[in-house]
Every structure is written in structure tokens, then in C-alpha cells.
C-alpha positions, 0 to 999 in steps of 0.5 A: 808176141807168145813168146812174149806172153809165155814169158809174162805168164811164168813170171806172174806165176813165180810171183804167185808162188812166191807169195804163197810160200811166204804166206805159209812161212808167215801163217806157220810162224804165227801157229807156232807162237800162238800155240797156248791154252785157251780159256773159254768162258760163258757170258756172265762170269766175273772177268776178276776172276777169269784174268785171275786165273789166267794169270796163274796157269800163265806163270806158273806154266810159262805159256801163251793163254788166250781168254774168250767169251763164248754165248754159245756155250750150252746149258747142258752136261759137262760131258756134252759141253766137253765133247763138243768143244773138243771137236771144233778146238782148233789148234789149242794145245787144251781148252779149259771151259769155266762155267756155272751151273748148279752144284751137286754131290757128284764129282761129274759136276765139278770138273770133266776132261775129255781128249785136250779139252776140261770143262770147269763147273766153277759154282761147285766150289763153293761147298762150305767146309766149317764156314761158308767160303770166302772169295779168297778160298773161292779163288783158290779153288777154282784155280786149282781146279783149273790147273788140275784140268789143264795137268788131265788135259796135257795127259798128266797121271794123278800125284801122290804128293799131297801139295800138287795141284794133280793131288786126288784129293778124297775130301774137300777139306784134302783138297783145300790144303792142296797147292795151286800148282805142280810139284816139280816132277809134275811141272817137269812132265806138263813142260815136256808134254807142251815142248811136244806140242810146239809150244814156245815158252815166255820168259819168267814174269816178275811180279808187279810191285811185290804182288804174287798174284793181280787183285781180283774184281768182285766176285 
């Protein structure tokens, strides 16, 4: 009869352990295609727009992107906001925060990184230039903005190519005539930071009908 119970005991324990093992396979491929960035955004922001710009980081980067809201998102600093985020991140390859505050003059109110999380003021980026900015040029900003935060959050260094999206622009109309994007040496680097990281990349994405980019809901 022990013998007996030994012998259940050590099977039911092989089967425990089996199960586990194939859990943690399970779990650890999951992680590893689910590794991307994810884009966070407090309650109130247009979804147009949010998808938008989702899409963008996505094809032009070729990476996972997860969008989320999250209403507890704080009221305050962008530093503080950033901070915070940055200690309960997961396992994200960045974050990118969007959120609306009131604008100023000082560049710590438009966008701040800290480690791999950015916090992106998007109602900065309605400064007016000559005319008050359309949606469009809004649009564009703010996924420049954003693809600048992602380049600082995956430890890109500034470009000197005026075109790239990592460009340091000196005044807003420079920063208008910057792309959305990275030049390639700038792409090449955000390529070799995320294959660091683990990420898998998706396939090139064909556009829909002939659009470039997904028409965005008002904003």
C-alpha cells in the first residue's frame, strides 16, 4: 500500500512539474511576442487621434504597439508622471504617456523622458507659427513628438540630419519642416536597440486602398 502511494505520489508530482514547465514555456513565448511599445493615454483624448499615431510608431518601426487608457494618471509634472510610470512599467520595451495640459513656453512641458518611459504634453503643440495650426500640422506634431520620445526612450543620441524625426530642432518653424520619421542610420540604431531588447518584428504593412496613413476622427 506505500509503495503503492509512493508511486502515485511521484507521478502526480512528474505531472505537477510538467505542467509548470509548460506554463513557463508558454508564458516565456508569450513575453516574448508580446514584447512592444505601449502607448498610454489619459481619459479624454481624441481615439482618431491616439490610433493615429499608433499606427505610425507601428509601421514605420515594425513593432507590436498596445494603446490603453488609464484614468489614473496624475494631474501633475511631466517629470513626476514620468517617474512614476517608469517604476511600474512592466515589461514594455518604452512607455509613451499622451496627455493634455496646459502649454507653456518651457520645453519641460512639451515632452520628458526618463529611463524607457516619455510623457508627451500633446496640447503644446498647438503653438501657432504664422496661422493657427490646422489638424493636419497638429497631427504631424504630435507624431513627431512621439517618434522623438520613442528615438530618447530606446537611448537614441540627437541627429544632425535636419529631416529626422531625432533632429533638435531650435525653433518651431525647424521643427515643423522636420519628418515623422528616422532617417536610416537613426532607424538602423532603434532596429539594433529593440532586437536587443527581444522584440520580434511584424512584417511590412501594406497600405489600405492607396492611404499612407488612416484618416484620423475629429479632433
Amino acid at each position: 500500500m506505500k509503495a503503492e502511494f509512493r508511486k502515485n505520489t511521484v507521478f502526480f508530482g512528474l505531472f505537477v512539474c510538467s505542467l509548470v514547465l509548460s506554463a513557463i514555456v508558454v508564458l516565456a513565448g508569450q513575453d516574448k511576442t508580446a514584447k512592444g511599445i505601449v502607448i498610454i493615454t489619459e481619459p479624454g483624448i481624441a481615439e482618431g487621434l491616439v490610433s493615429n499615431i499608433a499606427w505610425n510608431v507601428r509601421h514605420d518601426l515594425r513593432v507590436p504597439v498596445s494603446v490603453r487608457e488609464d484614468k489614473a494618471i496624475v494631474a501633475g509634472p511631466l517629470l513626476e508622471n514620468a517617474v512614476a510610470l517608469e517604476r511600474k512599467r512592466a515589461d514594455a520595451v518604452c512607455v509613451v504617456v499622451l496627455v493634455q495640459r496646459k502649454a507653456t513656453a518651457l520645453p519641460g512641458d512639451r515632452l520628458v523622458v526618463t529611463g524607457a518611459v516619455a510623457v508627451v504634453n500633446i496640447d503644446a503643440f498647438r503653438f501657432e507659427t504664422d496661422n493657427s495650426p490646422t489638424n493636419a500640422l497638429f497631427l504631424s506634431r504630435v507624431r513627431r513628438a512621439t517618434m522623438l520620445s520613442v528615438g530618447r526612450a530606446l537611448g537614441l543620441p540627437p541627429c544632425l540630419v535636419p529631416l529626422c524625426a531625432m533632429h533638435s530642432a531650435k525653433s518651431e518653424q525647424e521643427f515643423d519642416a522636420e519628418a515623422e520619421n528616422f532617417c536610416p542610420p537613426c532607424l538602423w540604431k532603434a532596429e539594433d536597440a529593440l532586437r536587443a531588447k527581444g522584440v520580434e518584428f511584424l512584417p511590412h504593412e501594406r497600405p489600405a486602398h492607396g492611404s499612407h496613413k488612416p484618416a484620423p476622427a475629429t479632433l
